[in-house]
C-alpha positions as CSV (number, residue, x, y, z in Angstrom):
1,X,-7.8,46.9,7.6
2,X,-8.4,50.6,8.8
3,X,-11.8,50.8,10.7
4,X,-12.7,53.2,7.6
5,X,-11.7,51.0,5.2
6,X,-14.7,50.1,2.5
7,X,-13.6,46.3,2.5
8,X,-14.1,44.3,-0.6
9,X,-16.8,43.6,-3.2
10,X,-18.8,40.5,-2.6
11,X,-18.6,39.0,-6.0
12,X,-14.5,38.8,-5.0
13,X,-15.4,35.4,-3.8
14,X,-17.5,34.0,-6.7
15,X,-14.3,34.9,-8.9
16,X,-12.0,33.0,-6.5
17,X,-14.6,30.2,-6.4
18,X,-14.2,30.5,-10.3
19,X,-10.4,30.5,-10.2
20,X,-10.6,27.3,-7.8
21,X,-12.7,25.1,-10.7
22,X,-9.5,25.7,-13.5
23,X,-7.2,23.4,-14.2
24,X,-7.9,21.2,-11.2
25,X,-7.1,23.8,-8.9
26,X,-9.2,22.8,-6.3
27,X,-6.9,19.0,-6.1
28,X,-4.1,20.7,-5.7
29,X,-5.0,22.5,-2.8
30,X,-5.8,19.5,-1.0
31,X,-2.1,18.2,-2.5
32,X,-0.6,21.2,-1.0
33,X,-2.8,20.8,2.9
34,X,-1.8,16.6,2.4
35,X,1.8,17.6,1.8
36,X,2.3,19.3,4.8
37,X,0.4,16.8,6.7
38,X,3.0,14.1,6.0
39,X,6.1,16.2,6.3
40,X,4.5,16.3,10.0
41,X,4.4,12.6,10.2
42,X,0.6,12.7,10.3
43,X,-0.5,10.5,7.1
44,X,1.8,8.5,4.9
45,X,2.0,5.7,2.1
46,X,1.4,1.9,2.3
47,X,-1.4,2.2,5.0
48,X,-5.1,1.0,5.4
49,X,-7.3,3.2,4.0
50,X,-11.0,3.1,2.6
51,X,-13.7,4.6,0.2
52,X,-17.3,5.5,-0.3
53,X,-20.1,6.9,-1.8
54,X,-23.0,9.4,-1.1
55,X,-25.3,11.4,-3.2
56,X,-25.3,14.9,-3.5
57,X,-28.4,17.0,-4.7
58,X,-27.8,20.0,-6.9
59,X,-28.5,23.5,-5.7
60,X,-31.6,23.4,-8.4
61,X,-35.4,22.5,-7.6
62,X,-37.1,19.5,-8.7
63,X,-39.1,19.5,-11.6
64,X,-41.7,17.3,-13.7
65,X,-40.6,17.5,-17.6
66,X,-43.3,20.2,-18.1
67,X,-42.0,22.2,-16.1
68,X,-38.5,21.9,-16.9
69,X,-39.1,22.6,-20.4
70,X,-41.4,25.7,-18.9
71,X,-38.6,26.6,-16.8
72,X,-36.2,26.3,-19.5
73,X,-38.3,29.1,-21.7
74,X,-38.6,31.2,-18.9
75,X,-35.0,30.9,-17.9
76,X,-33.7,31.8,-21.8
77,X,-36.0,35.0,-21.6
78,X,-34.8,36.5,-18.4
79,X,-31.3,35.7,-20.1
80,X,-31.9,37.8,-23.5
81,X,-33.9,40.4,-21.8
82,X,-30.8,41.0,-19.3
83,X,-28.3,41.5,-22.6
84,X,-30.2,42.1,-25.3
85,X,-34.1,43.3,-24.3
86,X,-34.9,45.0,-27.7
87,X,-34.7,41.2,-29.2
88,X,-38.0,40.3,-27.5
89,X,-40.0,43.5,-28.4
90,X,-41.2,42.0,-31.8
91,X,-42.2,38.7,-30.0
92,X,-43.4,39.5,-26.5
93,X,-47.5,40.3,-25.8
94,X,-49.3,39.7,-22.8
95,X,-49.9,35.8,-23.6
96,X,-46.1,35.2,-22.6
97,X,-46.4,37.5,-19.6
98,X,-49.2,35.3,-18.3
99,X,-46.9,32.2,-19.3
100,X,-43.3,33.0,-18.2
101,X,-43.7,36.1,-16.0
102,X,-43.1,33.9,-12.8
103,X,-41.0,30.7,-11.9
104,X,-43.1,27.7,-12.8
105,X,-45.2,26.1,-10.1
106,X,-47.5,23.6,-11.9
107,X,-47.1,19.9,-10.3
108,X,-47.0,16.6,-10.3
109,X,-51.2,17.0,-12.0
110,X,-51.1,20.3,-14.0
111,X,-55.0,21.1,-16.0
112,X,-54.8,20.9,-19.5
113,X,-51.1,19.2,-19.8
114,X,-51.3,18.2,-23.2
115,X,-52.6,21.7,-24.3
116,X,-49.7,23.4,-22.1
117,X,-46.9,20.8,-23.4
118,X,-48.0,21.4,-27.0
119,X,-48.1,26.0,-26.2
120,X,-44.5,25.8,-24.4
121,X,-43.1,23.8,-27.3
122,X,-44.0,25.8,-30.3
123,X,-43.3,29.1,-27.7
124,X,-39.7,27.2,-27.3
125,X,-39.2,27.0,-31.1
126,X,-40.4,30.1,-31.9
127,X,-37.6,32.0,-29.4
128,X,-35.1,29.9,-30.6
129,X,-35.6,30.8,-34.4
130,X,-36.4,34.2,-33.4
131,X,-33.0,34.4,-32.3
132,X,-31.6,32.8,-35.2
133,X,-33.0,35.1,-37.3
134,X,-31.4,38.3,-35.9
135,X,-28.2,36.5,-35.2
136,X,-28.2,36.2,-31.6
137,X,-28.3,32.3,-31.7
138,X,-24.3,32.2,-31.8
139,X,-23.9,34.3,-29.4
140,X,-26.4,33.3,-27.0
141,X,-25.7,32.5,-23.2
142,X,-26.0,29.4,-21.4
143,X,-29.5,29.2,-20.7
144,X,-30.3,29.9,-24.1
145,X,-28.1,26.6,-24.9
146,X,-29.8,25.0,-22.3
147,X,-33.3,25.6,-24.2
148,X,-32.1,24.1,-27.1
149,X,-30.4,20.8,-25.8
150,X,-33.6,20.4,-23.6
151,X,-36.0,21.2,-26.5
152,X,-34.4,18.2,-28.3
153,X,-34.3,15.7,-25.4
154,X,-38.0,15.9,-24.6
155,X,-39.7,16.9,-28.5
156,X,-39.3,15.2,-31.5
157,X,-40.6,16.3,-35.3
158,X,-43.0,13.7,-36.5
159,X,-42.8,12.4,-40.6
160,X,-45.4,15.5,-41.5
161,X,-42.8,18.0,-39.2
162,X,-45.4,18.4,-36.4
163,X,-44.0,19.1,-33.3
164,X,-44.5,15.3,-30.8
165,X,-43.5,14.9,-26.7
166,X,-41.0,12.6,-26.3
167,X,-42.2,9.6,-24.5
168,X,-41.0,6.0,-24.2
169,X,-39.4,4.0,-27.2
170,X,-41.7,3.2,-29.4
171,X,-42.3,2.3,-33.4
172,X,-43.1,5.7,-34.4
173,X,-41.1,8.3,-32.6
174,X,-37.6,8.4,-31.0
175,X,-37.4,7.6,-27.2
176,X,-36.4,9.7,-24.2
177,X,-32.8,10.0,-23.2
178,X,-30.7,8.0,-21.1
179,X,-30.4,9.5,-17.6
180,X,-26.7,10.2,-18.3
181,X,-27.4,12.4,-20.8
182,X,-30.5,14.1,-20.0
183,X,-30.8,17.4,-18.4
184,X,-32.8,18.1,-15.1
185,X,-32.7,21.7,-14.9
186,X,-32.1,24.8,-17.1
187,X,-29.3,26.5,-14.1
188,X,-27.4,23.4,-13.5
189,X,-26.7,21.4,-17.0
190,X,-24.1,19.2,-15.5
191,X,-26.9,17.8,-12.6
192,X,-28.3,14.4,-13.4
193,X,-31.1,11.9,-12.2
194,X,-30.3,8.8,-10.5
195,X,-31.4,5.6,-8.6
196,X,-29.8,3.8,-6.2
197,X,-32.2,0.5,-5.4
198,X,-35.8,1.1,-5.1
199,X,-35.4,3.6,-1.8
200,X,-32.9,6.6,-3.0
201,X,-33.4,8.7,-6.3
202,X,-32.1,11.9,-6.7
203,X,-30.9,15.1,-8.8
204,X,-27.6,16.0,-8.4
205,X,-24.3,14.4,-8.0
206,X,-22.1,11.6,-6.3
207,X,-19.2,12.4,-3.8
208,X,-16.4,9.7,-3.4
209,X,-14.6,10.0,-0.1
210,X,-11.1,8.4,0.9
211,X,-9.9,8.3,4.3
212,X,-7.0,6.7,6.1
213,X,-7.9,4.2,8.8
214,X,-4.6,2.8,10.7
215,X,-5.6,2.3,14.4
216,X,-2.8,4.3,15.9
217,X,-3.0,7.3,13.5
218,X,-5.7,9.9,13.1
219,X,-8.1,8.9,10.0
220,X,-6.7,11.8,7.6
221,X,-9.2,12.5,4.2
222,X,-7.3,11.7,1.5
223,X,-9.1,12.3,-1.8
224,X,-12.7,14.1,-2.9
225,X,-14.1,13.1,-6.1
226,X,-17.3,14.6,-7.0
227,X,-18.8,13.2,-10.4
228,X,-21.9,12.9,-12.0
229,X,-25.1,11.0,-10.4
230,X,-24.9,8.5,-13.0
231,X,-21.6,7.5,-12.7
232,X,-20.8,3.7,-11.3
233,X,-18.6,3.3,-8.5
234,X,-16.4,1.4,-10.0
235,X,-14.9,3.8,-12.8
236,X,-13.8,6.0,-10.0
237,X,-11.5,3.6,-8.4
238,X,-8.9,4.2,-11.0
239,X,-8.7,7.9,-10.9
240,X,-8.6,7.5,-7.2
241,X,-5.1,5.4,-7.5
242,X,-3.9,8.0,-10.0
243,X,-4.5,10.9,-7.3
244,X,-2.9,9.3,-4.4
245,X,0.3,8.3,-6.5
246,X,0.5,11.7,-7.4
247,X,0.5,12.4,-4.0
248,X,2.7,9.6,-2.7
249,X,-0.4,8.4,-0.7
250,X,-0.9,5.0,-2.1
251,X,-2.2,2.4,0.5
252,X,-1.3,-1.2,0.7
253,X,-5.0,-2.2,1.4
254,X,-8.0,-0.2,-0.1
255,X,-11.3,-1.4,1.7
256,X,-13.9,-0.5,-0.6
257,X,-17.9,-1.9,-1.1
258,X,-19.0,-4.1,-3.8
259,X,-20.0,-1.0,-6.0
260,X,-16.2,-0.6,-6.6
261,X,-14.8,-4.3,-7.3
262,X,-14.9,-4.4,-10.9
263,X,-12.6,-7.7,-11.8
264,X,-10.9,-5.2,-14.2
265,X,-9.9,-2.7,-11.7
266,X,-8.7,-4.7,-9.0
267,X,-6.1,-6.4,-11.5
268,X,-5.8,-2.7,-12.4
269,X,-4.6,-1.5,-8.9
270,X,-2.7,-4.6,-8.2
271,X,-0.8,-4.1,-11.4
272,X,0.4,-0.5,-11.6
273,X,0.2,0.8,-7.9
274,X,0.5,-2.6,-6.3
275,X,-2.5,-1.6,-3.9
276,X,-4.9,-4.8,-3.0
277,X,-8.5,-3.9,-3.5
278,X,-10.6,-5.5,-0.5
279,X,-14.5,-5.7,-1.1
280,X,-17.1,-8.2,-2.2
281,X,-17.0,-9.2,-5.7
282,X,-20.2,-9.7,-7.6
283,X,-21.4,-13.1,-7.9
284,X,-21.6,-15.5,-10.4
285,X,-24.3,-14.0,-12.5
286,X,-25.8,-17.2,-14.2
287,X,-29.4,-17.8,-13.9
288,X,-28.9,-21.4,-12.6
289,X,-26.2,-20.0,-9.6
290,X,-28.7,-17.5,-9.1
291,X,-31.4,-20.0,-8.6
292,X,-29.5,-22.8,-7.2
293,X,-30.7,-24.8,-9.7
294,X,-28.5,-26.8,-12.2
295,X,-25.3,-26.2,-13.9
296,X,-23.5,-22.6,-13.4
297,X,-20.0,-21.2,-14.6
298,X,-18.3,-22.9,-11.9
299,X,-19.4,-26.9,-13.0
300,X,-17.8,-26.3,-15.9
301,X,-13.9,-27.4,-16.0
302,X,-12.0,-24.4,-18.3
303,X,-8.8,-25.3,-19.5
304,X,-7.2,-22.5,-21.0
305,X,-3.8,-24.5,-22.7
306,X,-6.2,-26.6,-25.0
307,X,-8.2,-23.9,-24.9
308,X,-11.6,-26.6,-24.6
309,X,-14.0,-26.4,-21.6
310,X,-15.4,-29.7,-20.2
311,X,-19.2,-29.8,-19.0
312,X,-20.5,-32.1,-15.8
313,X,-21.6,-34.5,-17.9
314,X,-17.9,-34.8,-19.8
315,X,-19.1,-33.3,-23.1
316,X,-15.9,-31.0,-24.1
317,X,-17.2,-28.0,-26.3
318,X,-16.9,-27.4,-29.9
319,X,-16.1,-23.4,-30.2
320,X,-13.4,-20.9,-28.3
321,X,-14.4,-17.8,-29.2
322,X,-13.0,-14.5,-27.8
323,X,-12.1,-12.3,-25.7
324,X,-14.5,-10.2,-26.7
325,X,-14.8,-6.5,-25.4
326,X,-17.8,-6.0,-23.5
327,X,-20.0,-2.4,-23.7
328,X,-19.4,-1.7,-19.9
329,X,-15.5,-0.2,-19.4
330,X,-16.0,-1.9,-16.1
331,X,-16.7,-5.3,-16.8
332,X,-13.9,-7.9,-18.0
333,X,-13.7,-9.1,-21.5
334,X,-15.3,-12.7,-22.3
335,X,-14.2,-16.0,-23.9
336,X,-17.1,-17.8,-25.1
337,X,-17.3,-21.3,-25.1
338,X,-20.1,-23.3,-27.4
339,X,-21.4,-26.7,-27.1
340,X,-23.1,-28.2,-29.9
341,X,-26.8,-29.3,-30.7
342,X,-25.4,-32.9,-31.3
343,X,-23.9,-32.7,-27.8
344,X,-26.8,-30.3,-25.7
345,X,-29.7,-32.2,-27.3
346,X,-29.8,-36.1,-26.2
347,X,-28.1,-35.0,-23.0
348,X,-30.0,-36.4,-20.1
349,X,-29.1,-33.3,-17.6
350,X,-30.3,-30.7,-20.5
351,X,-33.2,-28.9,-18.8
352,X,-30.4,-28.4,-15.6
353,X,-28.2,-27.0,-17.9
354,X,-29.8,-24.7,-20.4
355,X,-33.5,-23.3,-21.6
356,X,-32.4,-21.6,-24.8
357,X,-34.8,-22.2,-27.7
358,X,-31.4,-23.7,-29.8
359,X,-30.8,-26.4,-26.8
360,X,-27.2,-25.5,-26.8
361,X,-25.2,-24.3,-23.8
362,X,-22.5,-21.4,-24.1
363,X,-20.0,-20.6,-21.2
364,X,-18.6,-17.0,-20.9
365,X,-15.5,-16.5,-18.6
366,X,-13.2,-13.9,-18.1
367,X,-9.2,-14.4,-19.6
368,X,-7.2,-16.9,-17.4
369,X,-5.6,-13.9,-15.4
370,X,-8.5,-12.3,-14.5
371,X,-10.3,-16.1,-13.9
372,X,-7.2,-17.2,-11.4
373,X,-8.2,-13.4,-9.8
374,X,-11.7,-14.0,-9.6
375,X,-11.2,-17.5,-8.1
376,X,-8.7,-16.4,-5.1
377,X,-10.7,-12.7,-3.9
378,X,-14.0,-15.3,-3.9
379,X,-12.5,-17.8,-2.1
380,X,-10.8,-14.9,0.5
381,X,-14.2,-13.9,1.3
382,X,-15.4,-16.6,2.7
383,X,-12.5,-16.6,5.3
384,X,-12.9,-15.2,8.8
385,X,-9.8,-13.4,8.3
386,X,-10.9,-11.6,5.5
387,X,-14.5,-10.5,7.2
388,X,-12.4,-9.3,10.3
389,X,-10.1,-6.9,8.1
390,X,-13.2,-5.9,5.5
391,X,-15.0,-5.1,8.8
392,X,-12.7,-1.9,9.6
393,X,-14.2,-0.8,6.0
394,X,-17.8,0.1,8.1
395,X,-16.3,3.1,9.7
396,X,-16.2,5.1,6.5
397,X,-19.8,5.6,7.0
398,X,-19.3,7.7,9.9
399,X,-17.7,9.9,7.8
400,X,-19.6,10.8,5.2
401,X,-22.2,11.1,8.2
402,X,-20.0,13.5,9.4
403,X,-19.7,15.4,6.2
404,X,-23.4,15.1,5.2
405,X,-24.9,16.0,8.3
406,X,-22.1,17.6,10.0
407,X,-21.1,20.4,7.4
408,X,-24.2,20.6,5.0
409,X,-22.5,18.2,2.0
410,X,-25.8,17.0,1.1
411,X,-26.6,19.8,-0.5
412,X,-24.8,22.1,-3.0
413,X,-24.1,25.4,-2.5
414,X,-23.6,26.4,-5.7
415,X,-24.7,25.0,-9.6
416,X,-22.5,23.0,-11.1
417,X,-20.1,20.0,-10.9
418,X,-17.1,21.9,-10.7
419,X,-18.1,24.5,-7.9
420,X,-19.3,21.5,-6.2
421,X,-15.9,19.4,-5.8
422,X,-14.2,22.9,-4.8
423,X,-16.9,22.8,-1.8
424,X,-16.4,19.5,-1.4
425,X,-12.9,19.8,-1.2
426,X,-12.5,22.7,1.1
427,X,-15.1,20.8,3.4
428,X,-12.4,18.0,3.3
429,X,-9.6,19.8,4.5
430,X,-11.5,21.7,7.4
431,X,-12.6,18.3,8.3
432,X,-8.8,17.2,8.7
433,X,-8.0,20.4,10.3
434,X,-11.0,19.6,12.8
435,X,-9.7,16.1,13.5
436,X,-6.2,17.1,13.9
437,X,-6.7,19.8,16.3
438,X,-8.3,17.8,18.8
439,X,-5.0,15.5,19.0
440,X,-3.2,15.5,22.0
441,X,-0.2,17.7,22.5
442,X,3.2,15.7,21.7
443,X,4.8,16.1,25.5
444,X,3.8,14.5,28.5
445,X,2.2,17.2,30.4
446,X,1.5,21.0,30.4
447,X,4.6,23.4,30.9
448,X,4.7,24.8,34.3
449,X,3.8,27.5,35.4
450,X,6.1,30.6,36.1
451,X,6.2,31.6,39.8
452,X,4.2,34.3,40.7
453,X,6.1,37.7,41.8
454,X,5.2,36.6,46.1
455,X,6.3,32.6,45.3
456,X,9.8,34.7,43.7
457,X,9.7,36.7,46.9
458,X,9.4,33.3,49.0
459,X,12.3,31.3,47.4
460,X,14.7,34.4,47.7
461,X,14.4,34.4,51.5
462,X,14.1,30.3,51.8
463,X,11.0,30.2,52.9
464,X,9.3,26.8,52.3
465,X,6.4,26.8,50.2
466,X,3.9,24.0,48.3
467,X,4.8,23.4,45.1
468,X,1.1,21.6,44.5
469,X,-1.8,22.2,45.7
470,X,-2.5,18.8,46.8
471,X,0.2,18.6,49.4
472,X,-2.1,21.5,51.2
473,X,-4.1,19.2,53.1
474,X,-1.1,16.9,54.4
């Protein structure tokens, strides 16, 4: 550009970042910097690579539910008085001033809180049909949505149509949301609440990162996914696969934790991409293996050809039920077995084996396929040649370090889910651009150097001279 030249306007870039989150735009710039990478020889298919997790928090501020819903009212004003002020002139006086002229700052303790939850839900209702009325509800912006999917998650209408907070399920009133589904702040609807144990919770989202990890390569990124807080582990593997075949990036070995072995989705990746999933499998999740106490699963001899399971104490059972879907897409279906009362109750061994109020003992167990699966990847982990290959799966850590602390992923830039994968993205391909660039040249040494114009002058009149200055001394 001329030294004159006025430049650009800044929003230039929020419309690019806009183009980016369309049509996955943002994956197939990292297809595109990947492609080159392996026409280079730098990454390539059928390696070793790994995957995991951190938590992301959303470029929004924490708030308590009063203040969200405060927030929320707040946040649909400054939206109608920026496109459509004269709406509010019949329903503005100083009351809301005092209420909504400022961002919300009330805490975890406000004064008066069921008084102000009470005011800033009939204020709520009474914008929202105020807008109705003059026919700006169906044209309203996204903070205006906002109010109204927030209004219904934390307020519900009792049987005489008073307006009632939201609390936990009980008899008389409809119960709070689940965290997938509930909304955590008025400027980023997409941001969720989640827990991970009893020592992280957060508001935000998850990032999923892949990485190559052969010992004689350079560990290359290979995949970003960003989804919701609330999203499991494991329902990411398989969009992972999908990504890297698309990209002819498939490893042989895929070292994951135990938030990502769903029984499902490592038959999953073993069937259609032929990659072998490596990372604990959950337990037997019986209370008497959990306890070490009595008769689990495993006691229990399953044979699937007479379809009839046999218990320790050679009862064989009287029902095959099944397979029966389970709720979680995650978890593999079930084949119930039953026992009868005639067998369960005179058994000696009954209290060892079950404490149902019936006395009769059911075994549920995954289909024979995914049973033979389970058996083998259990019986791998206790090998030490299994712990010294799942041990390479630890360095993964360092990199989300080294994205989380190194170049600010811990933190959003911007609001929403989509803007946040195209930062996460473009953080991913400097990162491989970083690591790259400190490789080694390819020859064995620097070029030399040219002569200088008195070395030229030297040579033409064959006069000796050193060619290094370590033969000075000698």
């Amino acid at each position: 550009m001329e030294l004159d030249d006025p430049g650009f306007h800044h929003s230039v870039l929020a419309d690019f970042r806009d183009r980016l989150t369309e049509v996955d735009r943002a994956d197939h710039l990292l297809d595109l910097a990947l492609a080159r990478l392996k026409e280079a020889g730098l990454v390539g298919e059928r390696t070793t690579q790994r995957t995991d997790s951190t938590h992301v928090l959303a470029a929004a501020r924490d708030l308590t539910r009063l203040e969200l819903i405060t927030e929320a009212v707040r946040a649909a004003l400054e939206e109608v008085a920026g496109t459509s002020p004269h709406l509010l002139d019949e329903l503005i006086d100083e009351e809301w001033g005092r209420r909504y002229g400022r961002p919300v700052r009330l805490g975890k303790n406000p004064t008066k809180p069921k008084t102000r939850i009470l005011a800033t839900g009939n204020d709520a209702i009474r914008l929202l049909e105020h807008l109705y009325r003059h026919g700006a509800d169906r044209a309203s912006g996204p903070r205006v949505q906002a109010l109204r999917q927030i209004m219904a998650q934390n307020y519900h209408r009792d049987a005489t149509g008073h307006l009632r907070w939201r609390t936990a399920e009980t008899e008389d009133g409809p119960g709070l949301p689940p965290s997938s589904r509930a909304i955590v702040s008025p400027y980023d609807t997409s941001a969720r609440y989640a827990r991970h144990g009893h020592i992280i919770s957060w508001k935000g989202f998850s990032a999923h990162l892949t990485e190559t990890c052969a010992p004689d390569s350079p560990n290359v990124i290979t995949d970003v996914a960003t989804t919701a807080a609330t999203t499991h582990d494991s329902k990411v593997l398989p969009g992972i696969h999908t990504r890297l075949h698309r990209r002819g990036l498939l490893p042989a070995e895929h070292l994951v934790d135990s938030g990502y072995t769903s029984l499902v989705h490592l038959e999953q990746a073993a069937r259609d991409h032929q990659v072998t999933v490596i990372g604990p499998l959950p337990g037997n999740p019986t209370r008497q293996h959990r306890q070490a106490d009595g008769f689990a699963r495993d006691d229990f001899h399953i044979d699937y050809d007479r379809q009839q399971v046999t218990c320790p104490q050679g009862q064989v059972s009287r029902g095959w039920h099944g397979p029966y879907p389970t709720s979680s897409p995650t978890a593999a279906p079930l084949i119930v077995a039953k026992f009868s009362k005639i067998q369960c109750q005179p058994c000696p061994a009954r209290t060892q084996c079950t404490t149902s109020r019936e006395n009769v003992r059911t075994v549920g167990f995954p289909p024979r396929e995914l049973r033979d699966l389970q058996l083998r990847v259990r019986a791998e982990q206790q090998t030490p040649e299994w712990k010294i290959r799942y041990a390479v799966r630890s360095g993964v850590e360092g990199t989300v370090n080294e994205f989380a602390h190194g170049h600010g992923m811990r933190r959003c830039r911007y609001r929403g889910q989509s803007k946040a994968h195209v930062q996460h993205v473009l953080t991913a391909i400097a990162v491989n651009i970083e690591r790259l660039s400190g490789l080694p040249p390819a020859e064995e040494g620097p070029p030399p150097r040219h002569p200088t114009a008195f070395q030229n002058y030297l040579d033409q009149h064959k006069i000796p001279r050193p060619t290094s200055w370590r033969t000075l001394g000698s």
